[in-house]
C-alpha positions as CSV (number, residue, x, y, z in Angstrom):
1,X,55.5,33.9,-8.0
2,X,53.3,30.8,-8.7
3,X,55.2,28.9,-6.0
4,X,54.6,31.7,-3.7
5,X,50.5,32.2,-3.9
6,X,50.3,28.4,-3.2
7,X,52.4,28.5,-0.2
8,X,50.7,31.5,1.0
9,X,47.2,29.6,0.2
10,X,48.0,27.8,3.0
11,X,46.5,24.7,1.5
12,X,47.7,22.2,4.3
13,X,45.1,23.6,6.3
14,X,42.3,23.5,4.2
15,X,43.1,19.8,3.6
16,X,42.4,19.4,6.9
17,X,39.5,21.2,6.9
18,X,38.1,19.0,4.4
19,X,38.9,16.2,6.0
20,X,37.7,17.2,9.5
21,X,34.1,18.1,7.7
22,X,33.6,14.7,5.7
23,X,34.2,12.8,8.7
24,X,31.5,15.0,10.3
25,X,29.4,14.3,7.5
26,X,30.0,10.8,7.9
27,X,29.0,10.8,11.2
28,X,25.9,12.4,10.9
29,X,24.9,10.7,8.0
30,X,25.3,7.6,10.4
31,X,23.3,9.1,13.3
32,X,20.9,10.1,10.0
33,X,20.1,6.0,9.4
34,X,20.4,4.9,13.0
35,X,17.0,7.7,13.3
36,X,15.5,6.6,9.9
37,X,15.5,3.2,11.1
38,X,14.2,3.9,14.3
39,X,11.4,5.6,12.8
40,X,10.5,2.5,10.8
41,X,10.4,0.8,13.4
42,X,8.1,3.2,14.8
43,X,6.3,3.7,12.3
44,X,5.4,-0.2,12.1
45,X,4.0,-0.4,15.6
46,X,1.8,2.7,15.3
47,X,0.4,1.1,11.9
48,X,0.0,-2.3,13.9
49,X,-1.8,-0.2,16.4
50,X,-4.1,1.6,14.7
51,X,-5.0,-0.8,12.6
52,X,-6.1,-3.2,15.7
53,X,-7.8,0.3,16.9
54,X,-9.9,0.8,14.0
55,X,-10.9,-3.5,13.8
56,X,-12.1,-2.7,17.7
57,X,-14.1,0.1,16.2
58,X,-15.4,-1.7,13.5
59,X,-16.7,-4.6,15.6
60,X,-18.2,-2.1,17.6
61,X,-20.0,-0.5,14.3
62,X,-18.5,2.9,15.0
63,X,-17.5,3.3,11.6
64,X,-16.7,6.9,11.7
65,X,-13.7,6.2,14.1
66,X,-12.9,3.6,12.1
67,X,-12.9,5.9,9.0
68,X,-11.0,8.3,10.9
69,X,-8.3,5.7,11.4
70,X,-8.0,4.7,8.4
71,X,-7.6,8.5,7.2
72,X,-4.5,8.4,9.7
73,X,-3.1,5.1,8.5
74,X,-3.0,6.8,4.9
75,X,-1.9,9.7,6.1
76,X,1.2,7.6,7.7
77,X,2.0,5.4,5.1
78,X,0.0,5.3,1.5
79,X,2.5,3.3,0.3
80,X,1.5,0.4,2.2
81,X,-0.7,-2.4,0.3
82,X,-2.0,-3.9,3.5
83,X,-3.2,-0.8,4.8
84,X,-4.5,-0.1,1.1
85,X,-6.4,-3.1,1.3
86,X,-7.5,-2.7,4.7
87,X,-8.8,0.5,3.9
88,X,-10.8,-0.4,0.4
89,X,-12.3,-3.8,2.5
90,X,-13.3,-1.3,5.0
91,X,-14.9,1.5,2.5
92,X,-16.3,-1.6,0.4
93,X,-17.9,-3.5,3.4
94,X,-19.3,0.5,4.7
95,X,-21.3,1.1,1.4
96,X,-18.8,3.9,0.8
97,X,-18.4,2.3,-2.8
98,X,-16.8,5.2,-4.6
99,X,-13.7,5.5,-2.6
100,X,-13.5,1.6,-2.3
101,X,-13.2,1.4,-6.1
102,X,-9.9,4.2,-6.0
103,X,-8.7,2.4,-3.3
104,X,-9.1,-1.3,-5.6
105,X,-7.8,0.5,-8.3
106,X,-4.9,1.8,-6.8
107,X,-4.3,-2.1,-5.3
108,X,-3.6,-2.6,-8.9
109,X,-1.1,-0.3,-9.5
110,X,1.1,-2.2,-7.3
111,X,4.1,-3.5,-8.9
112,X,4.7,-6.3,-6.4
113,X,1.5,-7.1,-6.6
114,X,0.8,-11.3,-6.3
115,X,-1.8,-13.1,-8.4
116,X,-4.5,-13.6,-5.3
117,X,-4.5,-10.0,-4.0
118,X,-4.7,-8.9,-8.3
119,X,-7.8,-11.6,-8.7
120,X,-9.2,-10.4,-5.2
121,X,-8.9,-6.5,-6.6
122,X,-10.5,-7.5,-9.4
123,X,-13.5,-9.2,-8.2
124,X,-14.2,-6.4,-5.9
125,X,-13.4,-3.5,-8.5
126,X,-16.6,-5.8,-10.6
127,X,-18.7,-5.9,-7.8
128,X,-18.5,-2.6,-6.9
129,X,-19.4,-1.8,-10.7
130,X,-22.1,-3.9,-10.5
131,X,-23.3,-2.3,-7.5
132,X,-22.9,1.4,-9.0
133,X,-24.8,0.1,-12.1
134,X,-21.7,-0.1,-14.2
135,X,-22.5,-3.8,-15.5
136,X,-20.8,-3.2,-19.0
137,X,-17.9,-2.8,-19.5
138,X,-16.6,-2.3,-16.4
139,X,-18.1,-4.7,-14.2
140,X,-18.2,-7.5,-17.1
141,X,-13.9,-6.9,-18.1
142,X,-12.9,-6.9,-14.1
143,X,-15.1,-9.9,-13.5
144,X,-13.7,-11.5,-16.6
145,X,-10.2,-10.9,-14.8
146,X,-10.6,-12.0,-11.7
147,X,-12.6,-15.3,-12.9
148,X,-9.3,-16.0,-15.2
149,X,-6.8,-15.0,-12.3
150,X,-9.0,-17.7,-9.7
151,X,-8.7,-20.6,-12.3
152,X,-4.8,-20.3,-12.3
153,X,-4.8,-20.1,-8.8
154,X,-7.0,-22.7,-7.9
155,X,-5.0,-25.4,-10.7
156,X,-2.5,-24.1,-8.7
157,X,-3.6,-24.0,-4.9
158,X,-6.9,-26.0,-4.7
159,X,-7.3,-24.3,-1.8
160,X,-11.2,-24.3,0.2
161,X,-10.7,-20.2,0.1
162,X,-9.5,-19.8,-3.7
163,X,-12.7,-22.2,-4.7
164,X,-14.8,-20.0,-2.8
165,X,-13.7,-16.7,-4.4
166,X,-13.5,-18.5,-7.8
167,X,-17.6,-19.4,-7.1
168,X,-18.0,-15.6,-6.3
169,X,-16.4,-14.9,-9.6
170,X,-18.3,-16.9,-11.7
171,X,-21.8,-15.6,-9.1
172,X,-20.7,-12.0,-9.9
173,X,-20.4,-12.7,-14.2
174,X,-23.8,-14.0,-13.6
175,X,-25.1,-10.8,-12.4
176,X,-23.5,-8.8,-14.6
177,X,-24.9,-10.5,-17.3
């Protein structure tokens, strides 16, 4: 009786019915990363573009539409630590000092983050604090950090630009204290 329920189960059939829908599946997962990486690519050239949009509005001193822009590139990809620091550069340089500091902060949070864009976080993060009146301890520990992070780096890379942001380091521990 068994023997009979299978037989009538008709299970040759639904073999092939499985096997007809993973290779569907297959194919559409294909077709599914052929699109993903098309919208990368995409994706790349409309952050390239707007980001050479909002510089054009910023030279211009329309920061509003620059602002805007920036909302968009956020919008678009906040997972991107050049548009990140694009943004806080742009929010720090506007007097919007606030949202630079988020935007520093969350610089930091960055796991692949390398030493020069940490020590350049962390002199701006101390400015800014110095700026909002935060001197102690704020200001004072992110200075601290980004002084430390420019000696390594300039042992390291005696490079013109890491002496001069190691001189703004030691100028902005001065005027915190």
């Amino acid at each position: 009786e068994a023997i009979k329920k299978l037989e009538g189960a008709n299970l040759m059939a639904e073999a092939d019915k499985v096997i007809k829908e993973e290779k569907r599946l297959a194919i559409l997962k294909q077709e599914l990363a052929e699109q993903k990486a098309q919208t990368q690519i995409q994706k790349k050239q409309t952050i390239q573009a707007l980001e050479l949009n909002a510089d054009i509005y910023v030279l211009r001193y329309e920061t509003a539409k620059a602002g805007a822009i920036y909302e968009q590139l956020l919008r678009l990809d906040s997972t991107n630590l050049e548009v990140i620091q694009k943004v806080a550069k742009f929010y720090k340089d506007n007097h919007f000092y606030e949202k630079a500091l988020s935007f520093y902060n969350k610089i930091l949070t960055f796991p692949d983050i390398n030493e020069p864009e940490a020590a350049e976080a962390y002199l701006a993060i101390g400015q800014l604090n110095t700026v909002l009146g935060k001197l102690k301890p704020e200001g004072l520990d992110f200075m601290n950090k980004s002084l430390k992070l420019y000696k390594k780096i300039v042992r390291e890379d005696n490079a013109y630009y890491y002496q001069q942001r190691l001189a703004l380091a030691y100028e902005g521990l001065a005027d915190v204290h």
